[in-house]
C-alpha positions in Angstrom: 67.9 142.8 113.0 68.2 145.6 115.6 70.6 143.2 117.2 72.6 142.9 114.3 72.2 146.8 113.3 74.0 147.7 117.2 76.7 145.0 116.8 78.1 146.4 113.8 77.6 149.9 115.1 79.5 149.4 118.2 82.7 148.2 116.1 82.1 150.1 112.9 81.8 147.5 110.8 79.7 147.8 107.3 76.4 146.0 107.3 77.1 143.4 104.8 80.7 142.5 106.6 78.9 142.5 109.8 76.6 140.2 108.4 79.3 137.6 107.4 81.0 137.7 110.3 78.1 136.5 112.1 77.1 133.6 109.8 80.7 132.9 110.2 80.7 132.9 114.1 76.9 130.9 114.1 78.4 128.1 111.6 81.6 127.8 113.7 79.9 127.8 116.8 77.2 125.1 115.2 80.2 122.4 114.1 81.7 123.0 117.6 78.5 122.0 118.7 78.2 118.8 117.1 78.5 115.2 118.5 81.9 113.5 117.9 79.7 110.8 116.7 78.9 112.0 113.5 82.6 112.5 112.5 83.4 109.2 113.9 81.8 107.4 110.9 84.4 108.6 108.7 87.0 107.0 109.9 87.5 102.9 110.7 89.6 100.2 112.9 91.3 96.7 112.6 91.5 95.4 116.0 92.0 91.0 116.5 93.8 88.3 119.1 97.3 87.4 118.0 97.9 83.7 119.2 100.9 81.3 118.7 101.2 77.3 118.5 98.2 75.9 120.4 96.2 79.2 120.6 98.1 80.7 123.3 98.2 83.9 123.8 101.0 86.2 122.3 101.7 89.2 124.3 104.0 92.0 122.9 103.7 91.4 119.3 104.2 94.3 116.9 101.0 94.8 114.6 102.2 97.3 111.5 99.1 98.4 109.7 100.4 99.9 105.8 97.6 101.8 104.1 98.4 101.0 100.7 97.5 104.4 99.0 99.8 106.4 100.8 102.6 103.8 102.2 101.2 105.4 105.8 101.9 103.0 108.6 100.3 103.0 112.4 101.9 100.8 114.8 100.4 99.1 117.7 101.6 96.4 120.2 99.6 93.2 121.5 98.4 93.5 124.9 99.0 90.5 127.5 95.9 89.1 126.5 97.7 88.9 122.6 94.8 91.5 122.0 95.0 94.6 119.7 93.6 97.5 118.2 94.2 99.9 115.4 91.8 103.0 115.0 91.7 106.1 112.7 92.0 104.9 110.1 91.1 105.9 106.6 88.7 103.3 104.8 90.4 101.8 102.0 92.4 98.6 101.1 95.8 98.2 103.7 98.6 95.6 104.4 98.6 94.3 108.6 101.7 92.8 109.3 102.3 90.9 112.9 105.8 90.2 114.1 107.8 89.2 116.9 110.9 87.6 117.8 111.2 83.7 117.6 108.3 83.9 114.8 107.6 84.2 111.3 105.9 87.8 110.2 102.8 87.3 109.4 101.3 89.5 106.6 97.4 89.7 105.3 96.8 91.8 102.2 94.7 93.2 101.3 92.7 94.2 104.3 89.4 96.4 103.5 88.6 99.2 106.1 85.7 100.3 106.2 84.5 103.6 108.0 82.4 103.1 111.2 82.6 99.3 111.4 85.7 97.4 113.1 87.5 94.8 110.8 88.1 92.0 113.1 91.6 89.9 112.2 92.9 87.5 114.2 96.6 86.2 113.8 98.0 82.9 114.6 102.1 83.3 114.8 104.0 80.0 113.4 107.6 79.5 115.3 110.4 81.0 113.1 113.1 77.7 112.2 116.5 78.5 113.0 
């Protein structure tokens, strides 16, 4: 308490704001502290392979995750492995859609996120007819 008593003597601060500053400045200091881990859990991912006719691989396709509460879209391109993933997002029911030229959209709805634990969805693209 001397501590405290000098600190708010040296910037004339009352006792009782001095005091609030300082639980203010420990609590701060404390969530700053904390491991990203724990706020990790709050959030979820979709990630999946997106394949074509005869499971090959489909590089380049768009992947349109819609959360359905709030019409909020993230958007994300396969990799050249036809691999993708979605992340931060907020659990609840959403619409994925997967697209690309020369093929028909494919839409899944609803998809459940769930905080903490990937949602695995893979995609298999059917050719688009002209």
């Amino acid at each position: 308490m001397k501590t405290q008593a000098a600190f708010c003597q040296a910037f004339t601060i009352s006792e009782a704001r001095c005091t609030v500053i300082l639980w203010v400045a420990l609590l701060g200091g404390a969530l700053l502290l904390a491991p990203a881990s724990s706020f990790a859990q709050i959030v979820g991912s979709v990630k999946g392979h997106v394949s074509g006719p005869g499971g090959i691989a489909v590089p380049g396709a768009t992947v349109i995750l819609i959360e359905n509460a709030t019409g909020e879209r993230k958007v994300t391109w396969t990799d050249e492995e036809g691999n993708y993933t979605i992340s931060g997002l907020k659990p609840g029911p959403c619409k994925l859609e997967t697209s690309l030229i020369g093929f028909r959209t494919e839409t899944r709805d609803p998809v459940q996120v769930s905080p903490g634990q990937p949602v695995e969805i893979d995609i298999q693209l059917t050719m688009a007819v002209p």
